[in-house]
C-alpha positions in Angstrom: -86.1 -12.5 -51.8 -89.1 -9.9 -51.1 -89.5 -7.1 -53.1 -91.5 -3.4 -53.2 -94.4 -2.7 -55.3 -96.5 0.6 -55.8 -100.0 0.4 -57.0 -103.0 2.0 -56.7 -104.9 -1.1 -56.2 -103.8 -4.5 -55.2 -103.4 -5.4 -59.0 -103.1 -9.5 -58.4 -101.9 -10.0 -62.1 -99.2 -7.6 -62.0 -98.2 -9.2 -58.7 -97.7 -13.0 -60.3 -96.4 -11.0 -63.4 -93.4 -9.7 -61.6 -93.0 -13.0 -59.5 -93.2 -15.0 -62.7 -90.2 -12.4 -63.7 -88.1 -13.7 -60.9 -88.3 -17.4 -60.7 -86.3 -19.4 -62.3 -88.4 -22.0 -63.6 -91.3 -19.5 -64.4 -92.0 -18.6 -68.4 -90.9 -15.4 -69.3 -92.9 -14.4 -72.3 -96.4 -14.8 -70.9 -99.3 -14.9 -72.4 -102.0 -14.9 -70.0 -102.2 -15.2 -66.3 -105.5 -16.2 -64.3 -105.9 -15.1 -60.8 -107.4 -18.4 -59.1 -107.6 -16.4 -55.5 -106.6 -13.2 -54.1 -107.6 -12.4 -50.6 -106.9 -11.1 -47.0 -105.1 -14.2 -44.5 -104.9 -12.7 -40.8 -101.3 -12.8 -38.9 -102.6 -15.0 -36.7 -103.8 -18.0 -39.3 -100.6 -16.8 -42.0 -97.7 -17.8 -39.1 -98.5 -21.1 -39.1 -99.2 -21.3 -42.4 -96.6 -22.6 -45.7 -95.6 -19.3 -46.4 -93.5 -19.1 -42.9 -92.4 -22.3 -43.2 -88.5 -21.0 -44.3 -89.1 -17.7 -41.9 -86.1 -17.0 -39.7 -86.2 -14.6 -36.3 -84.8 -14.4 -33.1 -85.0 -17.3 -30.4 -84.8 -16.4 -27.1 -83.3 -19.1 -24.6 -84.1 -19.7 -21.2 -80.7 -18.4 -20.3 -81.3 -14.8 -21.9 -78.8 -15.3 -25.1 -80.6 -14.9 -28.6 -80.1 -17.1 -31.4 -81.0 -14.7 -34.5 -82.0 -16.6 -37.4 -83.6 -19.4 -36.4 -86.6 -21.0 -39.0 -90.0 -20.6 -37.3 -90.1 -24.2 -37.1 -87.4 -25.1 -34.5 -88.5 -21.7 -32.2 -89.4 -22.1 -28.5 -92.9 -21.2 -27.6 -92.4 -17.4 -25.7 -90.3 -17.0 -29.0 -94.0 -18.2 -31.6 -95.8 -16.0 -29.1 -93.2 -13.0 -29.3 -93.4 -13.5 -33.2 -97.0 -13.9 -33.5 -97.5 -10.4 -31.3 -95.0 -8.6 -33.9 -97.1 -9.6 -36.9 -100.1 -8.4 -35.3 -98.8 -5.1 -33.9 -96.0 -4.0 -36.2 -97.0 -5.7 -39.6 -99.5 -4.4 -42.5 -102.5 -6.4 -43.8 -101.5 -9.7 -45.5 -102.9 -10.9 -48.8 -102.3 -13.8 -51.1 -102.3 -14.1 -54.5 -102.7 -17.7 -56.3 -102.5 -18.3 -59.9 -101.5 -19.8 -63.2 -99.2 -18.4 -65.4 -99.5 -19.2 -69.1 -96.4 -19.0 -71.5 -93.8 -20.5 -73.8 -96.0 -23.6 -74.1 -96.2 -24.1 -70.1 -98.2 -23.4 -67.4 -97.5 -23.1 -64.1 -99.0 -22.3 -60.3 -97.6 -19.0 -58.6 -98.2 -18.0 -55.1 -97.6 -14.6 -53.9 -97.4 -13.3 -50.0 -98.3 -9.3 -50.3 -98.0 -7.1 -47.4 -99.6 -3.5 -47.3 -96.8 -1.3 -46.1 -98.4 2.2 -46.3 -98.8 5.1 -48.9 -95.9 5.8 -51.4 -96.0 8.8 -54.0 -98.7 9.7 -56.5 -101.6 8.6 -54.5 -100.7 4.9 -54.6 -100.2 2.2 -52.0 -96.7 0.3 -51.3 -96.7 -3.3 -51.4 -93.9 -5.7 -50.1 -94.3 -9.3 -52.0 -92.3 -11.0 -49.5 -92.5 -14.5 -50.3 -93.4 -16.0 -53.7 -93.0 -19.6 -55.1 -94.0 -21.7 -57.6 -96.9 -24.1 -56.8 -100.2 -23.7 -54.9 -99.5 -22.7 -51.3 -102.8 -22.3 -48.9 -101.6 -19.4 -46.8 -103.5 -20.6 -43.7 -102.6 -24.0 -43.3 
C-alpha cells in the first residue's frame, strides 16, 4: 500500500496530494489542501498507535515456530518487544501528516505515515508514505 517519495524537504502538501491520488473515496481535482499537523511521532509512542493497528510481522511461539503475518494486535509480548526494538534500530525517523483535502465540492481528512529512508539522487531525501487513510488518525494513541 506504501509508496516512495523524493523531496528535498518534507513537502506535507505534496504528501496528502499523492495520497489523495490513491484513495478511492478522495477528490481527484483538488483545489486546495490545508496541512492541520505535520510532525515527528517516536517508534516507541507510533507502535501502539492507529497507524499499526492493521501491521503484520512475525510471531514467535513458545515452541520456536514463527507465524509470519500476524496483525500487531494478536502478537505475544517477546514478539511487541522484538518489533518495538526493530523500529527503533533498523527504521528511519517517523512523521505524520494530517490534513483536509478540498475538491469537487468535498472535503475530506487525510492522514499520512512518512518514513525518512535516506538520501536518493539530486541532493534530495527518500520518503516511504507507508500507511495513509482517510480520516484523522492521532499517530500516538
Amino acid at each position: 500500500m506504501g509508496f516512495y517519495y523524493h523531496s528535498e524537504d518534507l513537502e506535507a502538501e505534496a504528501i496528502l496530494r499523492k495520497c489523495a491520488n490513491r484513495l478511492d473515496d478522495a477528490p481527484t481535482d483538488i483545489n486546495d489542501i490545508d496541512v492541520t499537523k505535520r510532525d515527528a511521532v517516536l517508534a516507541e509512542d507510533l507502535i501502539e498507535s492507529e497507524f499499526t493497528s492493521d501491521w503484520v510481522t512475525a510471531n514467535y511461539t513458545e515452541s520456536g515456530a514463527i507465524q509470519l503475518d500476524t496483525p500487531y494486535p494478536e502478537l505475544n509480548e517477546e514478539s511487541r518487544e522484538k518489533e518495538q526494538q526493530h523500529l527503533k534500530d533498523k527504521r528511519g525517523q517517523f512523521f505524520y501528516v494530517i490534513g483536509e483535502i478540498s475538491g469537487e465540492g468535498t472535503t475530506v481528512a487525510i492522514s499520512a505515515l512518512a518514513e525518512i529512508r535516506g538520501r536518493a539522487a539530486e541532493e534530495k531525501v527518500e520518503y516511504f508514505i507507508g500507511e495513509y487513510t482517510l480520516g484523522h488518525v492521532d499517530p500516538a494513541k
